[in-house]
N, C-alpha and C positions, 0 to 999 in steps of 0.2 A: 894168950889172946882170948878175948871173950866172945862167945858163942853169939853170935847175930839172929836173932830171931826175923823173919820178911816170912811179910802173910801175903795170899790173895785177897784181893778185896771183893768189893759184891758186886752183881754183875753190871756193866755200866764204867766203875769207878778202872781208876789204873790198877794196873797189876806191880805189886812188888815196887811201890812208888821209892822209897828210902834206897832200896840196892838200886831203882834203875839210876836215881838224884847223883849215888856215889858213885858207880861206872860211868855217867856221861860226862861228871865230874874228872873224875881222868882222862877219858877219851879227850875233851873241848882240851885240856892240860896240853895231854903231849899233842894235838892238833898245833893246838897255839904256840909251841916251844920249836915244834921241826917245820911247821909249814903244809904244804901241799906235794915234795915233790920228790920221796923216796919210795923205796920199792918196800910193799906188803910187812915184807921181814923184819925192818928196821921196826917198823912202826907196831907187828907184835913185842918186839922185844920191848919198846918202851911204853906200853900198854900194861908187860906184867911187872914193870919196877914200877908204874903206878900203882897199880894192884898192891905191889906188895907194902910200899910205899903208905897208902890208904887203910893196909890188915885187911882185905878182901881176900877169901877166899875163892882161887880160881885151879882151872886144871886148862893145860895149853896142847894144842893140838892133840886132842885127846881124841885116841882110834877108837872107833866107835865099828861094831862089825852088823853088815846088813844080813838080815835073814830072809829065807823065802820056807816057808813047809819046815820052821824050826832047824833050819840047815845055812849055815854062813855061804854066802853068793859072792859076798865081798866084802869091804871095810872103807870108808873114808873119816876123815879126821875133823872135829870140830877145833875152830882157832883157840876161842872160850868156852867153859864152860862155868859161869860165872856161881859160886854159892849152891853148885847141882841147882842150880832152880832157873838160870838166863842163858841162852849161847847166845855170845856174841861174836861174829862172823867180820873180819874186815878185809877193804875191799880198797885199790887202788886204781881205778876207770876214770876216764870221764866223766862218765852217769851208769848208774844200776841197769839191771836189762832184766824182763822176767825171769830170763834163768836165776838172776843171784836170791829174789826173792823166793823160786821154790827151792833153790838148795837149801833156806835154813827155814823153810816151811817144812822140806822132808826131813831134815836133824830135828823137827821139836814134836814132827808125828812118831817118829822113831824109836824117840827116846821117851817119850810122854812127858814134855815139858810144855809150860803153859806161856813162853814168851821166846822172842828171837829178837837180837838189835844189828841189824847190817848198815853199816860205817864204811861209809869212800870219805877216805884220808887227803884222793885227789884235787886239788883246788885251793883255792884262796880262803874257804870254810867248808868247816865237816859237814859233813853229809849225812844222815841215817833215817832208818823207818825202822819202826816198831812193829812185830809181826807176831800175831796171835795167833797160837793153836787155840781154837775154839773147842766147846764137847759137839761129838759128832762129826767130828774133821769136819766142820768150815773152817775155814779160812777168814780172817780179817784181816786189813793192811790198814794202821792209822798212818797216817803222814804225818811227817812233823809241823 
């Protein structure tokens, strides 16, 4: 398989425009193939046959351990973790609620990753926001 090179861009422009073009390219896929109305699971599992499907490089619920003072406190799992460079977080609600935005605001302070895409599969059409780890932990939230 050949090596994928995705760069940051400058500051302003998108992040990782090519990998995000080809994940949301899957994502709107299986959106469009199963609909709005299965649980979480299903919808990872046909997320990484897109993945694999596409030759994307992903790692799937990947344990990720929380530190405090250099000492592990605890672990939670990212769904995606798209090319080490995107978590991609999905989500089957109604609608997003603060909470789901800072759970992949704290996986990308975490990890030192510079993008996050959270996906409710919920509904008649997909849903997501793009969430930016900024330098100096701001926080951005573009809206689609």
């Amino acid at each position: 398989m050949e090596e994928k090179n995705y760069k940051i861009n400058r500051p302003g422009e998108v992040i990782f425009p090519e990998l995000c073009f080809e994940i949301m390219k899957v994502l709107f896929e299986v959106h469009s193939d199963l609909g709005g109305r299965y649980q979480e699971k299903y919808y990872q599992r046909a997320v990484a046959l897109g993945f694999e499907k596409e030759g994307i490089k992903y790692s799937r619920e990947l344990c990720v351990p929380l530190k405090y003072n250099n000492q592990i406190i605890g672990k939670y799992f990212l769904d995606f973790l798209v090319e080490n460079k995107v978590v991609v977080e999905l989500k089957t609600v109604t609608e997003f609620v603060h909470d789901d935005v800072r759970q992949v605001l704290s996986y990308l302070k975490v990890n030192n990753l510079p993008l996050g895409i959270l996906v409710n599969f919920r509904g008649k059409s997909l849903t997501y926001k793009r969430i930016i780890n900024e330098i100096k932990d701001k926080a951005n939230i573009i809206r689609k």
